[in-house]
C-alpha positions as CSV (number, residue, x, y, z in Angstrom):
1,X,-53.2,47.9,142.0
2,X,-55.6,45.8,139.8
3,X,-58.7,47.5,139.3
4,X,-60.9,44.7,140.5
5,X,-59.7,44.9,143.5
6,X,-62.7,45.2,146.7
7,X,-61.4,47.3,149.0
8,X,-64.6,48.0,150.5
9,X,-65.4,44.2,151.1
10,X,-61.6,44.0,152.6
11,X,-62.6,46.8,155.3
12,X,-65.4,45.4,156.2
13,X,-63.8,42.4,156.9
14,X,-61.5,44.1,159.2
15,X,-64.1,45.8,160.5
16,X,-65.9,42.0,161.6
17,X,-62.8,40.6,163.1
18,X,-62.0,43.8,165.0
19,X,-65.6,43.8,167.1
20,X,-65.0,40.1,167.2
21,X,-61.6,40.8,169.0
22,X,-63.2,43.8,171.3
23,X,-65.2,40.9,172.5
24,X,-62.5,39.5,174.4
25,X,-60.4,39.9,177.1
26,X,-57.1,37.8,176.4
27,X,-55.8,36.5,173.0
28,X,-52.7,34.4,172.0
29,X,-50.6,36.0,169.2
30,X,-49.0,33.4,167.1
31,X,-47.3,34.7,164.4
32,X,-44.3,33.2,161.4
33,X,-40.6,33.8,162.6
34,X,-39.4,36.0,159.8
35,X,-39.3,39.5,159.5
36,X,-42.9,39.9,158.6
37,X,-44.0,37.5,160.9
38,X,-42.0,39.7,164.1
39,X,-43.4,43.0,162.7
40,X,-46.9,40.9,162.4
41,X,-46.8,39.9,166.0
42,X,-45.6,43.1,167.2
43,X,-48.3,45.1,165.6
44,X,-50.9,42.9,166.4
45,X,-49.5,42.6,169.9
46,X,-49.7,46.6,170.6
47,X,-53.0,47.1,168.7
48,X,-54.6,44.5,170.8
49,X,-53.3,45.8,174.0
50,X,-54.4,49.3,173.2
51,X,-57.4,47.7,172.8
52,X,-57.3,46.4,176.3
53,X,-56.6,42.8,175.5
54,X,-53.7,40.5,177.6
55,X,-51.7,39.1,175.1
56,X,-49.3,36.5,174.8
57,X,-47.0,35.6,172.2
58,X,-46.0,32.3,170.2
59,X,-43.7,32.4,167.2
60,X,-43.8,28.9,165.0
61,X,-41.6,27.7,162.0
62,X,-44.0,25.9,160.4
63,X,-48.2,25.9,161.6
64,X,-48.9,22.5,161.2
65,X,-51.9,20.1,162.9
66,X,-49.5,19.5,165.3
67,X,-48.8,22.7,166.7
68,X,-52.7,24.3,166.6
69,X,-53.6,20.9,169.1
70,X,-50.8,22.5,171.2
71,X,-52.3,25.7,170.9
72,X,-55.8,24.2,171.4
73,X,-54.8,22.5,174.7
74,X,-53.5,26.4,175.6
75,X,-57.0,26.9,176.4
76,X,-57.1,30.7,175.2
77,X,-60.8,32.3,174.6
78,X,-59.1,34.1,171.4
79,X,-56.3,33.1,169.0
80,X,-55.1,35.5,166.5
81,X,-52.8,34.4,163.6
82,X,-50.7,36.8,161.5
83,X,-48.8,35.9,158.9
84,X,-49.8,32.3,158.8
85,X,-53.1,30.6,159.1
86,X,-54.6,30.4,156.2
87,X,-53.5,27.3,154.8
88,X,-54.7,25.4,157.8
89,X,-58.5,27.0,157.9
90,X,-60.0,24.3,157.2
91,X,-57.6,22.6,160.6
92,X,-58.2,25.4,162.5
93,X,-62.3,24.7,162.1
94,X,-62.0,21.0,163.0
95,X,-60.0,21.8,166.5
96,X,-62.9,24.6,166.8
97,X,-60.3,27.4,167.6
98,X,-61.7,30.4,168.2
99,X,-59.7,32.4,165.9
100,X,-59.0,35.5,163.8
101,X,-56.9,34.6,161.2
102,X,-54.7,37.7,159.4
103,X,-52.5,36.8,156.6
104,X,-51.2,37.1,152.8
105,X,-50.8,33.5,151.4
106,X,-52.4,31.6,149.3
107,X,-55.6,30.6,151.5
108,X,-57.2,27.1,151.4
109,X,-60.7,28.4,151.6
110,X,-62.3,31.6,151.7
111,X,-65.8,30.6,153.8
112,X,-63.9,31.0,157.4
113,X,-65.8,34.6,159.2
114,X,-63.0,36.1,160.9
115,X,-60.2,35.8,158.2
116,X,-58.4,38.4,156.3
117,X,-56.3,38.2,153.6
118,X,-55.5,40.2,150.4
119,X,-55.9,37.2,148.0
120,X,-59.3,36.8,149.0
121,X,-60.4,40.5,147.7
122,X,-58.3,40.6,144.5
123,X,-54.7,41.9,145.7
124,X,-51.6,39.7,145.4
125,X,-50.4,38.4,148.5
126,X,-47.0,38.2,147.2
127,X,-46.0,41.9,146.2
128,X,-49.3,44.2,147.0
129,X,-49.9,42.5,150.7
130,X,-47.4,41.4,153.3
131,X,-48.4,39.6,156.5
132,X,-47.4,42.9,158.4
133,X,-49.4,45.1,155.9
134,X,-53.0,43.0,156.6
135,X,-52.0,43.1,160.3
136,X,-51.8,46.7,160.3
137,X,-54.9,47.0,158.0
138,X,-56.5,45.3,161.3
139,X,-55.3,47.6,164.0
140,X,-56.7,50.8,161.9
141,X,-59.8,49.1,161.9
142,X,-59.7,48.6,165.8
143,X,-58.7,51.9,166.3
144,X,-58.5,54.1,163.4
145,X,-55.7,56.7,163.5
146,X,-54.1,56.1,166.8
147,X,-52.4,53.5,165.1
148,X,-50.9,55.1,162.1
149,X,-47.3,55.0,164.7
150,X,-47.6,51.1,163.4
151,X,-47.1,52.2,159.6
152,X,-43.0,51.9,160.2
153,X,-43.5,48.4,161.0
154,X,-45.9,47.7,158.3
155,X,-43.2,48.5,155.9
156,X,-40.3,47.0,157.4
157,X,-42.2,43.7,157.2
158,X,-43.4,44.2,153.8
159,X,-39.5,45.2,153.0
160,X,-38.5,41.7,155.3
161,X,-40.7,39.6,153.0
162,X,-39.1,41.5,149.4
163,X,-42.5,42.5,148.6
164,X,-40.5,45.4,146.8
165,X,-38.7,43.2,144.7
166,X,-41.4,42.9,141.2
167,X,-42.1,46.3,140.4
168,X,-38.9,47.2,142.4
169,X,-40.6,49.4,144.8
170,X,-43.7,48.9,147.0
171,X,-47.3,48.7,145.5
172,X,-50.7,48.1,146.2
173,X,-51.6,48.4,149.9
174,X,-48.2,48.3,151.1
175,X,-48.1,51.4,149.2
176,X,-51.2,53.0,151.1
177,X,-49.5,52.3,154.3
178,X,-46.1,53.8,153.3
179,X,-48.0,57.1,151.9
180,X,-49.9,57.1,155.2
181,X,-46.8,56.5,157.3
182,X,-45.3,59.3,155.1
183,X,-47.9,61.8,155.8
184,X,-47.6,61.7,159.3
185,X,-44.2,62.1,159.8
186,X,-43.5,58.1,160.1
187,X,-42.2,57.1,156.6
188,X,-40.0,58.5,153.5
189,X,-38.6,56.8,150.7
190,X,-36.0,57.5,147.8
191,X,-34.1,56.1,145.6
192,X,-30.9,55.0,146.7
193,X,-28.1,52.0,146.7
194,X,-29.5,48.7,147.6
195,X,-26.5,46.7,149.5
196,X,-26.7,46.2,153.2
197,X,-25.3,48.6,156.0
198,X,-25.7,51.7,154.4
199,X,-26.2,53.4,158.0
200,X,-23.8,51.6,159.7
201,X,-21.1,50.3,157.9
202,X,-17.5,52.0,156.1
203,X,-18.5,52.3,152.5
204,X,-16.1,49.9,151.1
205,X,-17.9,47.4,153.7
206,X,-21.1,47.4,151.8
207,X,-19.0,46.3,148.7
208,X,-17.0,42.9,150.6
209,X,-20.0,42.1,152.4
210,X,-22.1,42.2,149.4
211,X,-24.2,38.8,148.5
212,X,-26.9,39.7,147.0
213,X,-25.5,40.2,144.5
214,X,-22.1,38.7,144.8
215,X,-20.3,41.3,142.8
216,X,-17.3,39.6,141.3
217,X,-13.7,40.4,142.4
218,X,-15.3,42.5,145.1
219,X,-17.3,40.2,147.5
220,X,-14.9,39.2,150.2
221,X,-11.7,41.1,149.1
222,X,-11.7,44.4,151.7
223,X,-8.1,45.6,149.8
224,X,-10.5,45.3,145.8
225,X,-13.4,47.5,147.6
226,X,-10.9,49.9,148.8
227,X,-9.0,50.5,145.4
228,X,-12.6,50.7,144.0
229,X,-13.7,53.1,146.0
230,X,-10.5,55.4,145.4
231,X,-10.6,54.8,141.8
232,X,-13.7,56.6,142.1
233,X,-12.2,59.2,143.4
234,X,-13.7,59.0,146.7
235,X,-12.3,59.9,150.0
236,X,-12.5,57.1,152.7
237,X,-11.4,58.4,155.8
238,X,-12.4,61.5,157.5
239,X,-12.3,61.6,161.7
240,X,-13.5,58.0,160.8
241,X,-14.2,55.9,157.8
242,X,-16.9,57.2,155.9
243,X,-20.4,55.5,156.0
244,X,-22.7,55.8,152.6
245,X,-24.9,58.1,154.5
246,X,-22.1,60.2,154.8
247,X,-21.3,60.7,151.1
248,X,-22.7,63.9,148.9
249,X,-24.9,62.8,145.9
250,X,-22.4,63.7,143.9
251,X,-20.1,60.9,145.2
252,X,-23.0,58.4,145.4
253,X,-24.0,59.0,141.9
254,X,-19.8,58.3,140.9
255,X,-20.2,55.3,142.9
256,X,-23.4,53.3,141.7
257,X,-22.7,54.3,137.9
258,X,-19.3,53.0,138.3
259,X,-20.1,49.5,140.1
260,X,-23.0,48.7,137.4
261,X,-20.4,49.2,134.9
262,X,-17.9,46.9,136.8
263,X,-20.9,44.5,137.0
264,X,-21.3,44.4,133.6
265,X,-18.0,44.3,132.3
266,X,-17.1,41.1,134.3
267,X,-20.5,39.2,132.9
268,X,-23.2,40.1,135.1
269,X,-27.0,40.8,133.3
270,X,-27.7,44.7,133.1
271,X,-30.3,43.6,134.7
272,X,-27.9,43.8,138.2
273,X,-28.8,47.7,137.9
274,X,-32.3,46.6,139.5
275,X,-30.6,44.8,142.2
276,X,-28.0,47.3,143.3
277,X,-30.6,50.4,143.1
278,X,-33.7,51.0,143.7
279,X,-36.2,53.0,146.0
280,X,-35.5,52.4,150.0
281,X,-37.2,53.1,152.6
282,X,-36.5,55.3,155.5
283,X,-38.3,55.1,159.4
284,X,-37.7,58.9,160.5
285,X,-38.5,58.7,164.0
286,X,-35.3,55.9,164.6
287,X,-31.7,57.7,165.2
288,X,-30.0,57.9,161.9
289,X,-27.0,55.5,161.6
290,X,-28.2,52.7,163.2
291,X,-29.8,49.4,161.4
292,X,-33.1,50.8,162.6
293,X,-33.0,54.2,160.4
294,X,-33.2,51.7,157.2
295,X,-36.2,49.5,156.7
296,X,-34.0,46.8,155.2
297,X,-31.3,46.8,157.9
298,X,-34.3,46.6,160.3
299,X,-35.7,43.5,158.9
300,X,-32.8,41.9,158.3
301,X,-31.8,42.4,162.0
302,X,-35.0,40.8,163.2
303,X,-34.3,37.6,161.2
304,X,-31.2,37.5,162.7
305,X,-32.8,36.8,166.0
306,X,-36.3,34.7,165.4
307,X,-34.2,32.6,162.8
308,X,-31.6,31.8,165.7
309,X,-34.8,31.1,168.2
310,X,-34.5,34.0,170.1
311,X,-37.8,35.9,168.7
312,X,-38.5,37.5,171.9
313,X,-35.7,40.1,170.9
314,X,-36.2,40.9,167.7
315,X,-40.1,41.1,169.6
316,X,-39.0,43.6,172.1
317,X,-36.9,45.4,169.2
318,X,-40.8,45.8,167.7
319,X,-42.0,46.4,170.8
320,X,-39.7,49.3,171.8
321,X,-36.9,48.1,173.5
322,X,-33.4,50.1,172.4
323,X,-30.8,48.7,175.0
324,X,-30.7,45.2,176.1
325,X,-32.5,43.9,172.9
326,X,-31.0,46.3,170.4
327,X,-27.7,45.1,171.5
328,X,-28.7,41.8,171.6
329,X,-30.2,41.7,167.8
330,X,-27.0,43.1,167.1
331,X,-24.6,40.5,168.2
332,X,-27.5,37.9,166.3
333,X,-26.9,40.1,163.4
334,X,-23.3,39.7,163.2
335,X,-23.6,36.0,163.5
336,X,-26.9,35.9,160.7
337,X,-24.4,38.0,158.1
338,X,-21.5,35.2,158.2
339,X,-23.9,32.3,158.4
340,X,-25.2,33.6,155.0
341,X,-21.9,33.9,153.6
342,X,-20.7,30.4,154.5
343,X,-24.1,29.2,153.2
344,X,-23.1,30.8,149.6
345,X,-19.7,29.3,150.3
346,X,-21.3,26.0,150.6
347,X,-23.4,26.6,147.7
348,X,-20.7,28.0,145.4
349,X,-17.8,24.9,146.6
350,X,-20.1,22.0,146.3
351,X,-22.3,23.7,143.6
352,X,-26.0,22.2,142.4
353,X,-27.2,19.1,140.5
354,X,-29.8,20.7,137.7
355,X,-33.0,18.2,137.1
356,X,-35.0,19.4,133.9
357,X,-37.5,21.8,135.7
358,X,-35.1,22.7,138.8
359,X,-31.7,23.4,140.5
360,X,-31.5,21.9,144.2
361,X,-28.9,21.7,147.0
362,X,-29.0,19.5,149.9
363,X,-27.1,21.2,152.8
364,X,-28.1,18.6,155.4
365,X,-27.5,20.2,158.9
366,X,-24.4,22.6,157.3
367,X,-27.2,25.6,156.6
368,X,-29.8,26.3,159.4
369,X,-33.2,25.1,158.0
370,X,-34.2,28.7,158.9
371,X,-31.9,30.3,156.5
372,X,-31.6,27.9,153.9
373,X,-34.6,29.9,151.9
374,X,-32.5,33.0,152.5
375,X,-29.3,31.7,150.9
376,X,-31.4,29.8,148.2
377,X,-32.8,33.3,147.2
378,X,-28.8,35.0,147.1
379,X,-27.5,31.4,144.9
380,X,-29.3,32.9,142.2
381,X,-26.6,35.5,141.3
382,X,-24.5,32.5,141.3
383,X,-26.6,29.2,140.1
384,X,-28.2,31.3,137.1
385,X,-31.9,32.2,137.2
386,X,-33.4,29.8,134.1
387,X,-34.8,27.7,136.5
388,X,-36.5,27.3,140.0
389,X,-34.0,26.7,142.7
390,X,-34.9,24.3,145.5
391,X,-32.6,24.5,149.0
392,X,-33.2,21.0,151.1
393,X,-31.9,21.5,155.2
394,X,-32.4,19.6,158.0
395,X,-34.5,20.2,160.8
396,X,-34.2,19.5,164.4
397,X,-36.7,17.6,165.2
398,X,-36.0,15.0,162.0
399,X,-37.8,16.4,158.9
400,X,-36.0,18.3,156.3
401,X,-37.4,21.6,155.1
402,X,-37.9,22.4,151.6
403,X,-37.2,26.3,150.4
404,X,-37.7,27.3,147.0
405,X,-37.1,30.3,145.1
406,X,-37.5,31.7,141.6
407,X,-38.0,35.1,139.6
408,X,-41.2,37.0,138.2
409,X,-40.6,36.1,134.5
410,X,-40.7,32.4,135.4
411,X,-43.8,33.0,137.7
412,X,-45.5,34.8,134.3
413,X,-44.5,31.7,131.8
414,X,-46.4,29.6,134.8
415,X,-44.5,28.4,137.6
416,X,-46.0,28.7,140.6
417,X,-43.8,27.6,143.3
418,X,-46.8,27.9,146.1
419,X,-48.7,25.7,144.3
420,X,-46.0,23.1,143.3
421,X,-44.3,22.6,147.0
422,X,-47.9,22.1,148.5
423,X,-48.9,19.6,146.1
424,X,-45.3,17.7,146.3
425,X,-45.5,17.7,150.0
426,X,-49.0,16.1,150.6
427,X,-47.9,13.4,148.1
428,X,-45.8,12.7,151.0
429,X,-46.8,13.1,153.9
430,X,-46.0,16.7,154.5
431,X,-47.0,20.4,154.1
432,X,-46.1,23.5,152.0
433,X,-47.3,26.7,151.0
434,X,-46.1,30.4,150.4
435,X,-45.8,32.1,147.1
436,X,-45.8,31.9,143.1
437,X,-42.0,32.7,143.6
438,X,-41.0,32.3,147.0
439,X,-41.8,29.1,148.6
440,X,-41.5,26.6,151.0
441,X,-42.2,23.0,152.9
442,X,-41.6,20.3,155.4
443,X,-41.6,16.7,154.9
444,X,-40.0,13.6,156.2
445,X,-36.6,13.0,156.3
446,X,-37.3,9.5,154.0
447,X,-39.1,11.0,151.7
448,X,-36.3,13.6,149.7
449,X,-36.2,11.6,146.7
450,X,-40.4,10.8,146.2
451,X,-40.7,14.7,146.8
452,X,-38.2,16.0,144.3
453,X,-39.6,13.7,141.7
454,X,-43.1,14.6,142.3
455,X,-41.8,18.3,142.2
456,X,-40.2,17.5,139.1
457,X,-43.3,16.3,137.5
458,X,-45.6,19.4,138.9
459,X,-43.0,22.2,137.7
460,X,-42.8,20.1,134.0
461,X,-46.8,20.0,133.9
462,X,-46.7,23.8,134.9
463,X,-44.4,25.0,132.2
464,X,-46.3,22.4,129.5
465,X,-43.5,20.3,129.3
């Protein structure tokens, strides 16, 4: 963590907006529909009703003017925002919302009291802070260590929102929180294969369902994972097909060394080592083998069900619930995992038209505008990663929304994908925000092409082209 960092000055801060909280009775939750945003919601949710609040809860796609004059005409004494809200501070002044604002992007102004965010004391918001990290940073300071049980959730949203994914394990505060969580019995962490369903799935599963990466000659093809997975001289079948959990170390270390060397050999970057491996986190007070033991499984579950509009399960998921909502996550899940893949099949049959500072993809209404930044992020494997890649979907309500992804390196050389969406959106007419490598916006339906040329222009001035 950078060493100018004001730690201090960012618990005091908490400090102010938890006596401002105490001061009220009720408060309205609203809170971003990914996986950070559900773990936000949650943890703000159970902090605030252990601190005798009534809450209620509202999950938005987008906070835009619109929606905080819905929540204005709510008529609630106390809003609190997690995992959005910052952009808007400046709106959320001018409806004179009474609000506590808790979140980890790139803020519009830093005079607002009762806002906390990372970027405002020296710590990136984009791989040191997660929406679910600050919101947990706030229930401490309402109630110290009775809420270390949050920790869990702190880290699966910080896992949901890749914060991992730069220094290819969690830093900065995320980091505190995991080592707290750890200490208590919560948390552990190790180093271990990357791919989805390592809990719950046959080994050679993880392989054919694999997209990010898409491992060549593998991804898709059940009989190729199976003859892999042999070759390596692994047994399959027991009782039941083997899940990786159920492997010795010996046999996972045969594994992973073997498929980075298949990776390589058919023209993937050594760099896929970084991808495949790295450290994972564990929640040990979940049953082992289910999607909830694994802090990735976990989030990705919850996106499967605030992304398909049902956020009040992957909310009681948070919350608790492991019977009617678990279930029903699960069935979301199933139907999230082959809506990803038939967005990369999209992507990989109609490929992407390359402009000088970007990749794009329109997908009209064939991806859900709520995924589209997910499959976006896995195209790179395929697209290459040289350039920015920009996802355009279709919303319901007549605007398209605009997700953009790109690596580290190309955030170092100066693209800033946070800053370039925001600006390219209010040229017209819309909004964006987010972060230096993960990004995204809305804007009108008729106004694609202005936007993708002003984006053109703003990612050219960035790089000094």
């Amino acid at each position: 963590m950078p060493r100018d960092i004001k730690l201090d000055q960012m618990m005091s801060k908490a400090v102010e907006c938890a006596e401002h909280i105490k001061r009220h009775e009720r408060a309205l939750v609203v809170s971003h529909i990914d996986a950070d945003g559900l773990t936000s919601g949650a943890i703000a949710v159970l902090a605030l009703e252990r601190a005798g609040l009534t809450c209620e809860v509202m999950f938005l796609k987008q906070l835009d003017k619109e929606s905080l004059e819905r929540i204005t005409d709510s008529g609630y004494e106390l809003v609190v925002f997690t995992d959005l809200g910052s952009g808007l501070i400046d709106t959320i002044e001018s409806l004179d919302i009474n609000a506590v604002v808790v979140d980890h992007h790139i803020p519009s102004q830093s005079e607002y009291v009762y806002h906390l965010n990372p970027c405002l004391f020296g710590v990136e918001g984009s791989y040191e802070a997660s929406g679910s990290t600050m919101t947990y940073i706030l229930a401490r300071a309402l109630q110290g260590d009775l809420n270390v049980d949050l920790s869990p959730l702190a880290i699966v949203g910080a896992v949901g929102d890749l914060q991992q994914i730069k220094k290819g394990k969690l830093t900065g505060l995320n980091r505190i929180v995991l080592e707290q969580g750890k200490r208590k019995g919560y948390l552990s962490y190790i180093n271990d294969l990357k791919l989805f369903g390592k809990q719950t799935k046959p080994v050679f599963k993880l392989l054919q369902y694999s997209v990010d990466p898409v491992l060549p000659g593998l991804t898709g093809r059940e009989d190729a994972c199976i003859s892999f997975l042999r070759g390596c001289g692994i047994e399959l079948k027991g009782e039941r097909w083997k899940r990786w959990i159920d492997l010795t170390q010996n046999e996972k270390r045969k594994v992973v060394s073997s498929l980075i060397k298949y990776c390589i050999a058919r023209g993937l970057s050594p760099d896929v080592a970084q991808q495949l491996v790295g450290e994972v986190y564990i929640l040990e007070k979940e049953k082992e083998g289910t999607e909830l033991r694994d802090a990735s499984e976990y989030s990705t579950l919850l996106n499967a069900t605030a992304r398909y509009d049902e956020a009040e399960v992957g909310l009681a998921v948070c919350l608790g619930d492991r019977e009617r909502a678990l279930s029903r996550a699960r069935t979301l899940l199933g139907e999230h995992r082959r809506n990803l893949v038939d967005g990369l099949s999209f992507v990989m049959e109609n490929g992407v038209i390359k402009r000088e500072s970007y990749v794009y993809f329109d997908a009209g209404s064939r991806i859900k505008d709520t995924i589209v930044g997910i499959v976006a992020g896995m195209s790179m494997s395929m697209v290459g990663r040289e350039v920015p890649i920009i996802a355009i979907a279709e919303t319901d309500d007549g605007k398209l929304k605009i997700s953009a992804r790109t690596t580290q390196s190309k955030a170092r050389k100066g693209i800033n994908l946070a800053e370039a969406l925001s600006m390219a959106a209010s040229i017209v007419g819309g909004v964006g925000g987010g972060h230096p490598v993960a990004a995204g916006a809305t804007i009108p339906r008729t106004k694609k092409d202005e936007f993708l040329n002003a984006l053109e222009k703003i990612l050219c001035d960035q790089l000094g082209n």
